[in-house]
VEXGUNU-748121 format. One record per residue (C-alpha): residue number from 1; chain; y, z, x. Coordinates in nm, 2 decimals. Layout:
N
REC  voba  torvo      c2      c3      c1
REC   NUM      A       Y       Z       X
...
This chain:
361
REC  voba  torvo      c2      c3      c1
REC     1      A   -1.52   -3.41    0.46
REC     2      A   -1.36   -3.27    0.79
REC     3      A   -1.39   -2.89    0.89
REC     4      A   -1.36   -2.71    1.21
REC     5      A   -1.54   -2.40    1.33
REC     6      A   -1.75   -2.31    1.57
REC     7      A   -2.05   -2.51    1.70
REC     8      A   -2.34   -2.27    1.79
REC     9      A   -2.68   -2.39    1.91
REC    10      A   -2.90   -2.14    2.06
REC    11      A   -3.20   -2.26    2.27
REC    12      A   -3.51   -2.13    2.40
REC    13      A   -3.49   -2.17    2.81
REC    14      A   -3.85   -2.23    2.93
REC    15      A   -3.96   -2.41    2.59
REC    16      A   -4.09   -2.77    2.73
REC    17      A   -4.30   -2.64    3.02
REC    18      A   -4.44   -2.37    2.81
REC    19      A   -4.57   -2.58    2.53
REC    20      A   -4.71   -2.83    2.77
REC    21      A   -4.89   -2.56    3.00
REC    22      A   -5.05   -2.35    2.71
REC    23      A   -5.28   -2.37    2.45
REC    24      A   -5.19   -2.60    2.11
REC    25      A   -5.33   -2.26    1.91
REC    26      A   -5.08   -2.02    2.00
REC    27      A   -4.76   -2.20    2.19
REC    28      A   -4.62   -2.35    1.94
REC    29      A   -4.65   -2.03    1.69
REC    30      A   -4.45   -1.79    2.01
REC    31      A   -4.19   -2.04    2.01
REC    32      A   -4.15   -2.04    1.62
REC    33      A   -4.19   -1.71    1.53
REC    34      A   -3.88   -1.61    1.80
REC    35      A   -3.70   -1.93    1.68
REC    36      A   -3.71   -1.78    1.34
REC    37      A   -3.59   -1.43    1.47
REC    38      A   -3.30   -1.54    1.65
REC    39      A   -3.22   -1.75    1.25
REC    40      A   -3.23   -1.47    1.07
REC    41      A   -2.96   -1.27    1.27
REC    42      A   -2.75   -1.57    1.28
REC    43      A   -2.76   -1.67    0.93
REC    44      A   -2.62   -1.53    0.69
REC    45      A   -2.34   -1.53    0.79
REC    46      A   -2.37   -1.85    1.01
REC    47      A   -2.49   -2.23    0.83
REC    48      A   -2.79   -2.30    0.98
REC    49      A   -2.74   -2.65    1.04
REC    50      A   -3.04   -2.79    1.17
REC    51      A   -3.39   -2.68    1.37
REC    52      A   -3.38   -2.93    1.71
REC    53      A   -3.72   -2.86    1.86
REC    54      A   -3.68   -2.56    2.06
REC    55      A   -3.28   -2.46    1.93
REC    56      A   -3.09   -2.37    1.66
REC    57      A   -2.77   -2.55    1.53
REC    58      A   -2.57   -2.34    1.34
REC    59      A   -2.20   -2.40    1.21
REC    60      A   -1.96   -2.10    1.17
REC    61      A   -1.64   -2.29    0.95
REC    62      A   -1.29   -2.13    0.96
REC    63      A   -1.28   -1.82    0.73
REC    64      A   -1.57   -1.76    0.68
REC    65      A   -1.69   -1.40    0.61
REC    66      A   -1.68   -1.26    0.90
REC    67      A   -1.39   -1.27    1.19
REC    68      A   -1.44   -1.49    1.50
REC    69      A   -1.47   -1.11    1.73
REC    70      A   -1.74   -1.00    1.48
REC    71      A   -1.91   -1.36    1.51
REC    72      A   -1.94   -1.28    1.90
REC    73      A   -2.13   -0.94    1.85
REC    74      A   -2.35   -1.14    1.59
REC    75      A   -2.47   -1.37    1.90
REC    76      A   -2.50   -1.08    2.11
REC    77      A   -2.69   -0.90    1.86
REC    78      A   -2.89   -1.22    1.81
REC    79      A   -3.03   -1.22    2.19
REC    80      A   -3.08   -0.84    2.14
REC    81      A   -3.34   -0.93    1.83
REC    82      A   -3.44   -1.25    2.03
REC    83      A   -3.57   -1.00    2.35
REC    84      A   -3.70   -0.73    2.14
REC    85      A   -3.90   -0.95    1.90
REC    86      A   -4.06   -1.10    2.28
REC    87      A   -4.11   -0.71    2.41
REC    88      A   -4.32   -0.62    2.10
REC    89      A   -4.51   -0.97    2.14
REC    90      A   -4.59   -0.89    2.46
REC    91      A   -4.71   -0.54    2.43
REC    92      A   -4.88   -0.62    2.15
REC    93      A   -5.10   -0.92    2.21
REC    94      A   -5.42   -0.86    2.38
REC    95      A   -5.47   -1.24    2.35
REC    96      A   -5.54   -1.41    2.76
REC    97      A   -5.47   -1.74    2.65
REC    98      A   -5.19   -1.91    2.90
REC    99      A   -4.94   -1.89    2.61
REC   100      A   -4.97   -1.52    2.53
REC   101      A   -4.98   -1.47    2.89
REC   102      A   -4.66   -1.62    2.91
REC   103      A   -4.50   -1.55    2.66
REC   104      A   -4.21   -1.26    2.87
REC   105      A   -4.08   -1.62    3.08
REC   106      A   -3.88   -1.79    2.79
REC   107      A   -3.55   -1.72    2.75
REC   108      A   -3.27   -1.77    2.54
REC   109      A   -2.92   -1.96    2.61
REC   110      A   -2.62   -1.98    2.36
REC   111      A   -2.36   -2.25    2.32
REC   112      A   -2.07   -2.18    2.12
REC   113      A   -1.80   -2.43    2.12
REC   114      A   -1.50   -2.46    1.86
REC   115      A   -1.31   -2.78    1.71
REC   116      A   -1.37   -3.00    1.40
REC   117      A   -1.64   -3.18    1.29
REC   118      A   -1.74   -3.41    0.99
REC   119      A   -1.95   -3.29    0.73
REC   120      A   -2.17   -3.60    0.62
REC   121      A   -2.44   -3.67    0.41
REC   122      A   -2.74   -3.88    0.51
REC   123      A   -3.05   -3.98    0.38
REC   124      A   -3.00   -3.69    0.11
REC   125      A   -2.92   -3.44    0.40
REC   126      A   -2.64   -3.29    0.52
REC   127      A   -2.51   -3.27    0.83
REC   128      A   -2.22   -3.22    1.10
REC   129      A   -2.10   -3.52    1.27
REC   130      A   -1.81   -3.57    1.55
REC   131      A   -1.70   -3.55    1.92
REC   132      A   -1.70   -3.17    1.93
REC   133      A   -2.09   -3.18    1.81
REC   134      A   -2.18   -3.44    2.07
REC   135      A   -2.00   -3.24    2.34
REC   136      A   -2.19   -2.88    2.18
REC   137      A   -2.51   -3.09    2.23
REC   138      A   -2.40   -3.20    2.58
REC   139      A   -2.37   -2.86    2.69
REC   140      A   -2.71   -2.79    2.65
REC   141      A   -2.80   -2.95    2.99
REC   142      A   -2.53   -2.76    3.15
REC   143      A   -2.57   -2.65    3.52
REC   144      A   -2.54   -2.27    3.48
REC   145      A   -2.64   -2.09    3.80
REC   146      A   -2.73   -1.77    3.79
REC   147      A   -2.91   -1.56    3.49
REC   148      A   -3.16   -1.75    3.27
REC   149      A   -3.00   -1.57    2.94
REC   150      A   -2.68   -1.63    2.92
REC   151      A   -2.42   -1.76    2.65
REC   152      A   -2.17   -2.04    2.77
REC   153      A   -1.85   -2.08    2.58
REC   154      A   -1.58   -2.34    2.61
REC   155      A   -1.22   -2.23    2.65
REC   156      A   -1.19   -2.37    2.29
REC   157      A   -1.41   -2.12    2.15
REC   158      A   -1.34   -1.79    2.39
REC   159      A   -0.96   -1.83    2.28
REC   160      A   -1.08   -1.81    1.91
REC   161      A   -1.28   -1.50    1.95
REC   162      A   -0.99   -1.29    2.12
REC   163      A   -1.23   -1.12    2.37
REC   164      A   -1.12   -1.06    2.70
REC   165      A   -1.28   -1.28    2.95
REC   166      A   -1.25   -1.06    3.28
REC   167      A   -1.28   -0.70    3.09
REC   168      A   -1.64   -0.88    3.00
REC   169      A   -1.72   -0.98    3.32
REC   170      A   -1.78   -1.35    3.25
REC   171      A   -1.67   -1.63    3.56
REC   172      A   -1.56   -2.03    3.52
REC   173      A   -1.77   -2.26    3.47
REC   174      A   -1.68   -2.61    3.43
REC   175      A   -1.91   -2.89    3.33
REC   176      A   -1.84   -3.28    3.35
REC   177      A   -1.87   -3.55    3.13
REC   178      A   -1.79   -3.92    3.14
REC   179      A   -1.65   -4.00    2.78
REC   180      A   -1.57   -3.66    2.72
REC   181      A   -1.40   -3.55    3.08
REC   182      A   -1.42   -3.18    3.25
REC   183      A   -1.47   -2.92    3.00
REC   184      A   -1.37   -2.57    3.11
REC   185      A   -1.58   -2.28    2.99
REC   186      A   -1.73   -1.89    3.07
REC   187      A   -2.06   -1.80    3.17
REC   188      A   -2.12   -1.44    2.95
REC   189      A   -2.46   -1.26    3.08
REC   190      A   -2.71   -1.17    2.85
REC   191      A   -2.95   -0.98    3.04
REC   192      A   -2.62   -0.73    3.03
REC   193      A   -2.58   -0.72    2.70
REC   194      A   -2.98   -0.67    2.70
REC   195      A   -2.96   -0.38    2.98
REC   196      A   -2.61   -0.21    2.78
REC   197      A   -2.84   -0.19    2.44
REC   198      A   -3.14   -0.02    2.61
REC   199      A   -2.96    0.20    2.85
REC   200      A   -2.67    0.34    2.61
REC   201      A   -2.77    0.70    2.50
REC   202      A   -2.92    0.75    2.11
REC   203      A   -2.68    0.97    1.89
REC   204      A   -2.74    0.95    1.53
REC   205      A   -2.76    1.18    1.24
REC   206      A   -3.05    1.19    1.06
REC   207      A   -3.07    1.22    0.66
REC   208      A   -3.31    1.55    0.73
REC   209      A   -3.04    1.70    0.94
REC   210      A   -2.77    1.59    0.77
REC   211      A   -2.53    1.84    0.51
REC   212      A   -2.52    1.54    0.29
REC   213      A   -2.67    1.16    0.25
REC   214      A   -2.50    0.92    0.07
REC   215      A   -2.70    0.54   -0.04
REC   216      A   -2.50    0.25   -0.16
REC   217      A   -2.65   -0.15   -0.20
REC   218      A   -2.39   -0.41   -0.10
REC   219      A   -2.41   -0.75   -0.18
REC   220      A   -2.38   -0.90    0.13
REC   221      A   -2.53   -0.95    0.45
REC   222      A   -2.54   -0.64    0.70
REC   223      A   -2.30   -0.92    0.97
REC   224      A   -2.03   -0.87    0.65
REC   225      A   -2.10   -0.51    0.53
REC   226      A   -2.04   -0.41    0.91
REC   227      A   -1.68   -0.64    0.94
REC   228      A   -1.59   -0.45    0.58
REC   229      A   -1.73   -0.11    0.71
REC   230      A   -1.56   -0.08    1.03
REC   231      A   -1.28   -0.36    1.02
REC   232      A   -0.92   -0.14    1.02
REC   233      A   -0.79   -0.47    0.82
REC   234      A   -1.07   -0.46    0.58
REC   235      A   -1.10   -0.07    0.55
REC   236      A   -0.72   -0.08    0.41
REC   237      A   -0.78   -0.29    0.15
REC   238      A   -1.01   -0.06   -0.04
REC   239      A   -0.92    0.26    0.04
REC   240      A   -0.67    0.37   -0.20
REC   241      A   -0.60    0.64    0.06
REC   242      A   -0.56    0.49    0.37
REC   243      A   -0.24    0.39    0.49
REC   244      A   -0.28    0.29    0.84
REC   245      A   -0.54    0.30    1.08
REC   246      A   -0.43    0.20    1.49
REC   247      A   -0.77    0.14    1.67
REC   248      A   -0.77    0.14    2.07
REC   249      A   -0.99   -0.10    2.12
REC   250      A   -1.28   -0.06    2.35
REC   251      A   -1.40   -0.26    2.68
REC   252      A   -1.30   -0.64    2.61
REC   253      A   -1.08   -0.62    2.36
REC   254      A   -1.40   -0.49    2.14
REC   255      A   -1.46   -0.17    1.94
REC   256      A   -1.75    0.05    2.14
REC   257      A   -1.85    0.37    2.27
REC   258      A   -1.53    0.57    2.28
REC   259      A   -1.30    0.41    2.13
REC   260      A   -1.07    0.57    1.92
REC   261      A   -0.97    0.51    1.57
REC   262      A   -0.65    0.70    1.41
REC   263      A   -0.67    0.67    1.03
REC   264      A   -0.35    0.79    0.85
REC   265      A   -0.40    0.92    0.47
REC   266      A   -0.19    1.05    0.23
REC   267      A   -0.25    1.41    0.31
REC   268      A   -0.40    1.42    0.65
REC   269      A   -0.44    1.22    0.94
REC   270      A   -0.81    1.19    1.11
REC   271      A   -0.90    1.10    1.46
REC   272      A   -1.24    0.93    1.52
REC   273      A   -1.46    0.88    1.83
REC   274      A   -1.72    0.62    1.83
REC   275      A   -2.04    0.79    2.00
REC   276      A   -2.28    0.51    1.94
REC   277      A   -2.21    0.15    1.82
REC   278      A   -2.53   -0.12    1.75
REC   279      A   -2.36   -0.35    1.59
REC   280      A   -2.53   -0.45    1.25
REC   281      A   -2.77   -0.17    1.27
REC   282      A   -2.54    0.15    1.31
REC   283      A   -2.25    0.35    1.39
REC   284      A   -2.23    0.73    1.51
REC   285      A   -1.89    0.89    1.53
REC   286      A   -1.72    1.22    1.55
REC   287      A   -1.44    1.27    1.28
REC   288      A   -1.14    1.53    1.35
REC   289      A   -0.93    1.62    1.06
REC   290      A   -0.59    1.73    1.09
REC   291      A   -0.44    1.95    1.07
REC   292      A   -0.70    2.19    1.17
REC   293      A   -0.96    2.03    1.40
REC   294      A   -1.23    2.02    1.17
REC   295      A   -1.48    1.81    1.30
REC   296      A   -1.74    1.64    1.17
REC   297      A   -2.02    1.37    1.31
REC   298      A   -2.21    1.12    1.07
REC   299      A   -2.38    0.78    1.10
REC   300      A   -2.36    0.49    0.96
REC   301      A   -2.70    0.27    0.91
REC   302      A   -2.73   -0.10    0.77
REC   303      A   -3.06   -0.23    0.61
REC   304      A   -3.13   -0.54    0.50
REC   305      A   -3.26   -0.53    0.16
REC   306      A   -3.32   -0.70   -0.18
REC   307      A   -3.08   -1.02    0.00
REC   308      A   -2.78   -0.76    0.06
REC   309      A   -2.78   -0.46    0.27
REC   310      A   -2.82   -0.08    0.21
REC   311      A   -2.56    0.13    0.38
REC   312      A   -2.71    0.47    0.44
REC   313      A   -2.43    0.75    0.56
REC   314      A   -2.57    1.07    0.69
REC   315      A   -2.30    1.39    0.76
REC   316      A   -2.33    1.67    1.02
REC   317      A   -2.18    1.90    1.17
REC   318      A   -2.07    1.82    1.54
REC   319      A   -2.22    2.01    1.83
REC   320      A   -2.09    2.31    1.95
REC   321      A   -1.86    2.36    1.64
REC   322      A   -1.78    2.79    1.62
REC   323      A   -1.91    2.98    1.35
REC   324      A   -1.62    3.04    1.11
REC   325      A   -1.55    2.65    1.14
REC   326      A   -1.86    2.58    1.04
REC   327      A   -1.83    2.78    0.73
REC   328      A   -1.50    2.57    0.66
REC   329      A   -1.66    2.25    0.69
REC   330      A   -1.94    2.37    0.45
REC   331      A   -1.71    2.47    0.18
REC   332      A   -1.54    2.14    0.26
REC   333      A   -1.85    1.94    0.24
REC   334      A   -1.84    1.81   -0.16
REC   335      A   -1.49    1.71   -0.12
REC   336      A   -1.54    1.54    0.14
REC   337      A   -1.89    1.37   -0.03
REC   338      A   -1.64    1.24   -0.29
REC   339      A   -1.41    1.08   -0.07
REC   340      A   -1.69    0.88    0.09
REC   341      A   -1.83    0.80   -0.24
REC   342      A   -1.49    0.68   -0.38
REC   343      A   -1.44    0.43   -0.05
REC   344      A   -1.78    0.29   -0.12
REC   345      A   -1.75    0.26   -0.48
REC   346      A   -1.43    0.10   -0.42
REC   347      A   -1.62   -0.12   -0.18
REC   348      A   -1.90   -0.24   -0.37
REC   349      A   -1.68   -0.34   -0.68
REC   350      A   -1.42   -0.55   -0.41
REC   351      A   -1.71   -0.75   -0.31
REC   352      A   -1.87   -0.76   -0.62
REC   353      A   -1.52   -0.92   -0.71
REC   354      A   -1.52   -1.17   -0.45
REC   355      A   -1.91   -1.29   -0.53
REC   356      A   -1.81   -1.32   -0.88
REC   357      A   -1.49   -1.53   -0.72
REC   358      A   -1.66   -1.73   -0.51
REC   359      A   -1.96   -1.84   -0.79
REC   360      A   -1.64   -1.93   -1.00
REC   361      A   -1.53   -2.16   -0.72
């Protein structure tokens, strides 16, 4: 059967010198257990295709759940787990084996390409097949100067994802192939993305401060709760009183600290900042209704759980909000409770809807 998609394999730099310059005991176990890390961020929503060693192949087909922009935030957030995972092995392991020892010099490089592929079966097993593979494959062994984490994508796959190469800061890079020719592709830095996560400022509500809490259980992963969460296509087609929303998108054609969303609703029009945005995790914002400039902050958090993901959303008041608004926004506080709690019940049964679809399929 043919498909097209993107072709993702992400690989663990370092791998064959540090498995052949530490101890059997413990090198092999490193490498898997950030192997499996970097898996479970990618999948669901990605296909893990296959385990190669020291990479991943995963297949992300054409309308699938989630949108090609959120994809790219799933790799980033991928690296994110991939680095943070290493941190806590490092700090924790009072082991002074040469693996353990070494364990802060791997890396991790990502390959996303996009075109068709075959879907065969073999022996029993399953598997992708095609020119596009081979060349996903070829890439690899590309000749990247420059950061040891990094994510290289073919034109092919950054024109799918809609993000803005130079508002990203990625360069050219072209690698060369016999029977496949010059392929023309963008070098994105990781160790950014990595520096961006630890260096943006913390602002969350927390359920003990907050005037309400609100739990809901969605039956998906937390990569497609957050695209039906935050998604102004996806927002509109449960929310019975939404009727437009225009988001300025932030740096690279993505949504992130302060960017702007206008919702329009039947009876009042609110303005909301983004104050803190980790993708998959959780979102912070400050909401203004209108008329009146009532304004309120509340966070967002995802959790896996139970094989679908608990969405937790905590409400406060917003710093440095007067007295006698405060007192409005109190009185206002069940009301608004019961909006939220509509959206998400509208939610859950949509995708509850679209499971039951999909099974019938």
């Amino acid at each position: 059967m043919t498909d097209r998609g993107f072709l993702i394999l992400a690989d663990i730099s370092g791998f064959t010198a540090f498995v052949t310059s530490t101890e059997f005991a413990h090198g092999p176990q490193v490498v898997a257990a950030l192997l499996e890390t970097v898996m479970m961020r990618l999948s669901p929503p990605l296909e893990i295709q296959e385990l190669e060693g020291d990479a991943v192949f995963a297949l992300g087909p054409d309308g699938g759940p989630v949108p090609p922009l959120t994809l790219f935030e799933l790799l980033e957030d991928a690296f994110v787990a991939f680095r943070d995972r290493q941190r806590q092995m490092v700090l924790a392991t009072t082991c002074p084996c040469n693996a353990c020892r070494n364990i802060s010099r791997l890396d991790l490089k990502l390959i996303v390409h996009h075109g068709q592929f075959i879907r065969q079966v073999v022996g029993g097993k399953s598997q992708a097949a095609g020119a596009e593979v081979i060349l996903a494959h070829n890439l690899l062994k590309s000749h990247v100067m420059g950061p040891r984490a990094y994510m290289l994508l073919t034109k092919a796959a950054l024109a799918e994802t809609g993000v803005d190469p130079g508002a990203a800061g990625m360069r050219e890079h072209v690698e060369s192939y016999g029977h496949l020719g010059a392929v023309r592709c963008v070098v994105h830095d990781l160790e950014s993305v990595w520096r961006r996560t630890t260096e943006a400022r913390v602002v969350r509500v927390e359920p003990a401060n907050a005037i309400f809490t609100i739990d809901v259980m969605l039956p998906v992963s937390p990569a497609v709760a957050w695209d039906w969460l935050f998604s102004p296509d996806k927002i509109q087609r449960y929310e019975a009183t939404t009727k437009r929303i225009v988001h300025e998108s932030g740096a690279a054609g993505r949504p992130g600290v302060g960017t702007r969303i206008h919702c329009a609703h039947t009876n009042e029009d609110i303005v909301e900042t983004i104050l803190d945005w980790r993708p998959f995790r959780y979102c912070t914002r400050d909401a203004t209704r209108r008329p009146g400039n009532l304004t309120v902050r509340y966070t967002t958090d995802l959790a896996p759980q139970d094989g679908g993901t608990r969405v937790t959303t905590s409400m406060a008041l917003a710093p440095a909000t007067p007295w006698w608004k405060r007192s409005v926004i109190r009185l206002l506080a069940p009301r608004v409770r019961t909006a939220f709690e509509a959206n998400l019940r509208a939610l859950v049964r949509r995708l509850g809807e679209r499971r039951h679809s999909d099974q019938a399929i």
